[in-house]
C-alpha positions as CSV (number, residue, x, y, z in Angstrom):
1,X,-12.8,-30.7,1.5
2,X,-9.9,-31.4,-1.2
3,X,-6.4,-30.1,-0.4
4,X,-6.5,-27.2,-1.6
5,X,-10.0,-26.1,-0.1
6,X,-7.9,-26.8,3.2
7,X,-5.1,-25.1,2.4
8,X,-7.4,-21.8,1.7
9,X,-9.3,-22.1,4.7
10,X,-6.5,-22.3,6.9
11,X,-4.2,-19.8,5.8
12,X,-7.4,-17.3,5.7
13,X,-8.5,-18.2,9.1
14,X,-4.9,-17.9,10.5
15,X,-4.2,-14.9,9.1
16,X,-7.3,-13.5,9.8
17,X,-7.0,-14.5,13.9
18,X,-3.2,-13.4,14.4
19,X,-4.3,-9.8,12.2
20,X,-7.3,-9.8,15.0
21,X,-5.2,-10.7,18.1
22,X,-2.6,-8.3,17.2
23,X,-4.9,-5.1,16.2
24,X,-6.9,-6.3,19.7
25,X,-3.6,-5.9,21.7
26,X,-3.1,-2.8,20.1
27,X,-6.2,-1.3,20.9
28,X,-6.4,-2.5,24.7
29,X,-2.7,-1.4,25.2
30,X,-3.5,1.9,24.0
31,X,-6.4,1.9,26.7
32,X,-4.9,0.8,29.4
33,X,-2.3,3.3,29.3
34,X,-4.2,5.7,28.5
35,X,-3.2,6.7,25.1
36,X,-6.3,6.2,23.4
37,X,-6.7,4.4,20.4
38,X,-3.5,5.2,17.8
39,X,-3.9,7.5,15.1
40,X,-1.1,6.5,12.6
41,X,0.9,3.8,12.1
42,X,4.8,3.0,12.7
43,X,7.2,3.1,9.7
44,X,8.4,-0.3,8.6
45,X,12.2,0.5,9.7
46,X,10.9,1.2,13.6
47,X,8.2,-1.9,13.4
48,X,10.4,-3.6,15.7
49,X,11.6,-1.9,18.1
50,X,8.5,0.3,18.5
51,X,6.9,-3.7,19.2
52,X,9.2,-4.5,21.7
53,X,8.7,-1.3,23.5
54,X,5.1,-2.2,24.0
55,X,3.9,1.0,21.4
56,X,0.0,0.3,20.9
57,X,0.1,1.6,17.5
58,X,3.2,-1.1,16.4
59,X,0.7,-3.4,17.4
60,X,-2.2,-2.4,15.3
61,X,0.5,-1.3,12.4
62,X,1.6,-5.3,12.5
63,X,-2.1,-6.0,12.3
64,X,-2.8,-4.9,9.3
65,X,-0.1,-6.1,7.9
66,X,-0.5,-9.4,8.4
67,X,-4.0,-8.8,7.4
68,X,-2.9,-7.4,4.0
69,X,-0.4,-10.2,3.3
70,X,-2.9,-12.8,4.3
71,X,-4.2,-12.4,0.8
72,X,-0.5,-13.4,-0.7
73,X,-0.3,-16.1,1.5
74,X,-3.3,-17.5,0.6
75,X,-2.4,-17.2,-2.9
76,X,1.0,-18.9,-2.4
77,X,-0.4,-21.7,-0.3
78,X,-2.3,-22.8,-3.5
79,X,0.6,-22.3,-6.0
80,X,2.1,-24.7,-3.5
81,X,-0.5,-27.2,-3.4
82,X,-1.4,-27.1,-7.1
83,X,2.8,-27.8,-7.5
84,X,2.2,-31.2,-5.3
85,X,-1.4,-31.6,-6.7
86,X,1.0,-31.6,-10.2
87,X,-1.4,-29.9,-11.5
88,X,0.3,-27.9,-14.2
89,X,-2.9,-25.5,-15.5
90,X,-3.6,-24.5,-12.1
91,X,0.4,-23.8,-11.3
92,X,0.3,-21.1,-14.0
93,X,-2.8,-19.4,-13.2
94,X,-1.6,-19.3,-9.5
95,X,1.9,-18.1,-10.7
96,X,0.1,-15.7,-12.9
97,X,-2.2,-14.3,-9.9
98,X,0.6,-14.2,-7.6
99,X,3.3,-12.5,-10.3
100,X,0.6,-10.2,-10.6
101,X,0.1,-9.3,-6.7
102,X,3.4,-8.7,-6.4
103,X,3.9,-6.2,-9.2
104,X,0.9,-4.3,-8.5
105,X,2.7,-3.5,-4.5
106,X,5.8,-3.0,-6.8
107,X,4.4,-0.6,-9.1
108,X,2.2,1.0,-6.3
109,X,5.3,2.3,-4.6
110,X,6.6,4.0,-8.0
């Protein structure tokens, strides 16, 4: 597997096991105090606090969020290697994709 592949899989598989671990705490917090499973999420500016008061649907809310950036990660991680690879046709296209990612969340909250 060349660097790159590596870099892929790992930030994937991460991503992927701390979006599972959190939305899985979410989900057995909410049953064993009896809440249920959540039915909405938290707002951004009460993430943290509503985390640190043990809230089941901050949990699952943090989830899915790390499950959404995951993508941008990934996506970053080989703009990064490409930069060190010094591969210069790869840097762009991996600029380009990312550039583009961004916007589109940018332009989705107009």
């Amino acid at each position: 597997m060349d660097p790159v592949e590596k870099v892929v899989h790992w930030v994937l598989l991460v991503g992927l096991l701390v979006s599972v671990a959190l939305m899985g705490t979410g989900i057995v917090l909410g049953l064993l105090l009896h809440e249920g499973l959540p039915s909405g999420v938290v707002p951004p500016d009460e993430l943290w606090g509503a985390l640190r008061d043990g809230d089941p649907a901050a949990f699952l809310t943090l989830g899915l969020l790390v499950l959404v950036i995951t993508p941008f990660l990934r996506v970053a991680g080989t703009l990064v290697a490409f930069v060190r690879e010094r591969d210069g046709r790869y840097v762009l296209v991996s600029a380009a994709v990312l550039t583009l990612m961004c916007l589109s969340v940018l332009l989705g909250r107009v």
